[in-house]
Structure formats: C-alpha cells, structure tokens
C-alpha positions, -999 to +999 in steps of 0.1 A: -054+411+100-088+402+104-118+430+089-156+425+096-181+437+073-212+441+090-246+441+073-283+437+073-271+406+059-276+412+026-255+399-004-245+426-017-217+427+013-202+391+001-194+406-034-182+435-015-160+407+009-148+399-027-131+426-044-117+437-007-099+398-011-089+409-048-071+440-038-052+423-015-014+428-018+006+391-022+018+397+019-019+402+027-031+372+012-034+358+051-060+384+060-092+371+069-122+392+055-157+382+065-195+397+066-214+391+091-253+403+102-253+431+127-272+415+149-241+394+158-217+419+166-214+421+201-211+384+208-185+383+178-163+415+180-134+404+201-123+382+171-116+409+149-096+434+143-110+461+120-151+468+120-164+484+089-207+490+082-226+483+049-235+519+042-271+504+046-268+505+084-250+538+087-275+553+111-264+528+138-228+538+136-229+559+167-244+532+188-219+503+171-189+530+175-196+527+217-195+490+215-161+495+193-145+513+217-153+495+247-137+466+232-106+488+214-116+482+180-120+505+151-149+513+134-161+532+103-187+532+080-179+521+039-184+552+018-213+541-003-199+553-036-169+528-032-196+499-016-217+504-042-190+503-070-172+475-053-140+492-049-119+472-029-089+491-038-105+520-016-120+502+009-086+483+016-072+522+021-099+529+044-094+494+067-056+509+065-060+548+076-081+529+104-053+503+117-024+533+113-043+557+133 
C-alpha cells in the first residue's frame, strides 16, 4: 500500500508521515507513506494508491477529488483534530474506510 500526504509542503505533514508509520500493524510495515507538495500531484498520482490532504489545503479538495477520480484513486481530506494531534492511529482508520470502500 502506498498513501500520499499532500501539503503546502509544510513540516508539520512529515511528523504527521511519522506517527501514520508508527501505527502501522507488523504486516504493514511494507507500506510506503510519503508527503509530498500539492503542486506535484498530478504529475505524481498514478504511483499511489491512497490520497489524503493536510487539512491546510482542504478548500482544494473538490478540485483534487476530479483529478482523483479520473485516475481511480481515493481521496479525503485528514480531519484536523487527528492532524493536528498527530493521531496516526485514526488517520491509519481513515486510509482504511477509504481502500474498503
């Protein structure tokens, strides 16, 4: 499994990147989790499997969500209590609702 953060390329989404790796269950330990700029996604998208926003660049989820789709990738935005907390735990629940949907 592959899951893209994507930011304003800010830190605070690499510490997020972090706990998300810490929550990881020992079979999971082969996902790839990586943040990346916004600016990037659509040349980058194919490569990965689940897309979740910073809570910072919510108001672009509609527009992001019609790229997602196009190329059969889901796409939500990180609730900002668990992004700002650093809840991996929750955010690894979200990336899951999103791949068993």
């Amino acid at each position: 499994m592959k899951i893209l953060l994507v930011c304003a390329a800010g830190m605070s989404t690499s510490l997020v990147v972090e706990k998300i790796k810490k929550a990881l269950s020992p079979e999971e330990q082969n996902w790839v989790i990586k943040a990346e700029p916004v600016e990037l996604l659509p040349t980058i998208i194919d490569e990965w499997d689940v897309i979740l926003l910073g809570p910072q660049i919510s108001y672009k989820k509609a527009e992001l969500s019609k790229l997602a789709e196009e190329h059969n990738r889901p796409l939500d935005v990180i609730k900002p209590m668990d992004y700002g907390m650093g809840k991996g735990e929750n955010i690894l629940k979200q990336v899951k609702s999103l791949i068993n949907k």
